[in-house]
C-alpha positions in Angstrom: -11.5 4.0 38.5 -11.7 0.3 37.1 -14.9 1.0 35.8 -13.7 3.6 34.0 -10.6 2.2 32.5 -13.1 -0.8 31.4 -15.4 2.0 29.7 -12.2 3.0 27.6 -11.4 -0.5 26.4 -15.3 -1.1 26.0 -14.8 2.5 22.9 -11.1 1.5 21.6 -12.2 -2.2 21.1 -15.6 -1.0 19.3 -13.5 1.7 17.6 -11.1 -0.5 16.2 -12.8 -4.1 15.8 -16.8 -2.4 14.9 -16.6 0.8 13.4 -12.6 0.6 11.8 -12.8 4.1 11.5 -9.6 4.7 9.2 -11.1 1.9 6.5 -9.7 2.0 3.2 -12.7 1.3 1.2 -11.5 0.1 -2.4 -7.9 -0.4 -3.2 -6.6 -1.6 -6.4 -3.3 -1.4 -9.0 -3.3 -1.5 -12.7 -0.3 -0.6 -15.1 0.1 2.8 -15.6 1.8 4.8 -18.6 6.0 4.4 -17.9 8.6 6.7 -18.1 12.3 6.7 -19.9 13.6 5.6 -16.8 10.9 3.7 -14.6 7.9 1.1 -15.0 5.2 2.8 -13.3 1.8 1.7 -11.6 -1.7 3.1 -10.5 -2.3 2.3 -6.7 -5.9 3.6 -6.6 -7.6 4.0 -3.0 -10.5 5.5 -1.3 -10.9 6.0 2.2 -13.7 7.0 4.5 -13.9 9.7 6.8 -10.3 10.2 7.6 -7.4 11.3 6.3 -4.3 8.4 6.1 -2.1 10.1 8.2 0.7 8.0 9.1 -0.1 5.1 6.8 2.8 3.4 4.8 2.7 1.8 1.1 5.3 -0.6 0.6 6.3 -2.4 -3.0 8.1 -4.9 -4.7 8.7 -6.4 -7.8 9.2 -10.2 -7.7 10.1 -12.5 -11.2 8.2 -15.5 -11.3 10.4 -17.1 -13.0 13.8 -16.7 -10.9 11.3 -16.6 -7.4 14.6 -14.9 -5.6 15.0 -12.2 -7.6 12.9 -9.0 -5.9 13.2 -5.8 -6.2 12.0 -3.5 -3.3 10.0 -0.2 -4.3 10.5 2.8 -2.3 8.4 2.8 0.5 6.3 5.7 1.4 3.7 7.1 3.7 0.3 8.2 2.5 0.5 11.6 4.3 -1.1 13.9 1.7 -4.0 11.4 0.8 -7.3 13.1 1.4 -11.1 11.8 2.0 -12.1 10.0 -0.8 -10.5 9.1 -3.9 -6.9 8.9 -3.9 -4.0 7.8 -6.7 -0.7 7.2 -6.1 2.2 6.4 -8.3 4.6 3.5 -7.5 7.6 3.1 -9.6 10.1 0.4 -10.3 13.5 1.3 -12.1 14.2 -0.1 -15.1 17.6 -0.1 -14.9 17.3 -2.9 -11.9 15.4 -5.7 -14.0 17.6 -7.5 -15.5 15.2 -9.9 -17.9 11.7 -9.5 -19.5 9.1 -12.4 -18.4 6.3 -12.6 -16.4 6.7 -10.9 -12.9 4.4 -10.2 -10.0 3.8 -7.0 -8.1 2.9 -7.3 -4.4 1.8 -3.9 -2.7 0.7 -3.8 1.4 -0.4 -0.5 2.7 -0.2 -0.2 6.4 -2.2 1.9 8.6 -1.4 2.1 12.6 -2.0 5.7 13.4 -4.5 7.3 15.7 -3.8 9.9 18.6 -6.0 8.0 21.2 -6.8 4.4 20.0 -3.8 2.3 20.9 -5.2 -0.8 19.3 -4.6 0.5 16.0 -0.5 0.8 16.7 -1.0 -2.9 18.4 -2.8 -4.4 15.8 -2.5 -2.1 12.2 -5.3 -2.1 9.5 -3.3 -4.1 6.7 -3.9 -4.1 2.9 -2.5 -6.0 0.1 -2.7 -6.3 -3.6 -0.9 -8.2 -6.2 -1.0 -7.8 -9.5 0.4 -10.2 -12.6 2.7 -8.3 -14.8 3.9 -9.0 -18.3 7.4 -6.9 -18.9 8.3 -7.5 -22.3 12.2 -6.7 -23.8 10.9 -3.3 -25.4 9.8 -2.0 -21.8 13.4 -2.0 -20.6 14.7 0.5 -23.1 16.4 3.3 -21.5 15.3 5.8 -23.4 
């Protein structure tokens, strides 16, 4: 029986620590077109092998200037993400920033889902990207 149960951590460690079998490959943010009401951005992915079932993309806005001022994105999971190349639009209401200037965008993407490897709910693949933003008066028109 012990050698058995070693044999199972023996595959969820090489699962988890060798193979990372739910890998995002590539992950990377860019301004994207916004809308009347919202600043919007690209989160582009791809994955390998596996679907993202059960992963989560969080998001925030933080000014550089005023450090304290943040403003939280609505988080999300990655359900409907398929193998391969995946887009994803965050967006960040314009009616919450209050001044134009140079902000930041910081986005993690967490992934701790799978139905037999509990390593992965233990210790979640984590992802994060920031990106430098330049909001300028005339991007905070309402319409």
């Amino acid at each position: 029986m012990t050698m058995y149960f070693l044999i199972f951590l023996a595959l969820v460690f090489f699962d988890r620590a060798i193979l990372r079998r739910k890998k995002i490959k590539t992950i990377s943010v860019k301004r994207a077109s916004s809308s009347e009401k919202a600043i919007r951005f690209e989160l582009s992915f791809h994955t390998i092998g596996y679907r993202l079932h059960g992963a989560q993309v969080d998001y925030s806005l933080r000014d550089k200037n005023q450090p304290k001022t943040v403003i939280k994105g609505k988080s999300r999971t990655l359900d409907f993400s398929a193998v391969g190349a995946n887009n994803e639009y965050l967006e960040i209401n314009k009616h919450q920033i209050a001044t134009a200037g140079q902000w930041e965008l910081y986005i993690k993407v967490i992934y701790g889902y799978s139905m037999w490897n509990p390593l992965y709910k233990i210790f979640p693949l984590t992802y994060t990207k920031s990106l430098a933003v330049r909001i300028n008066p005339e991007d905070l028109t309402h319409g």
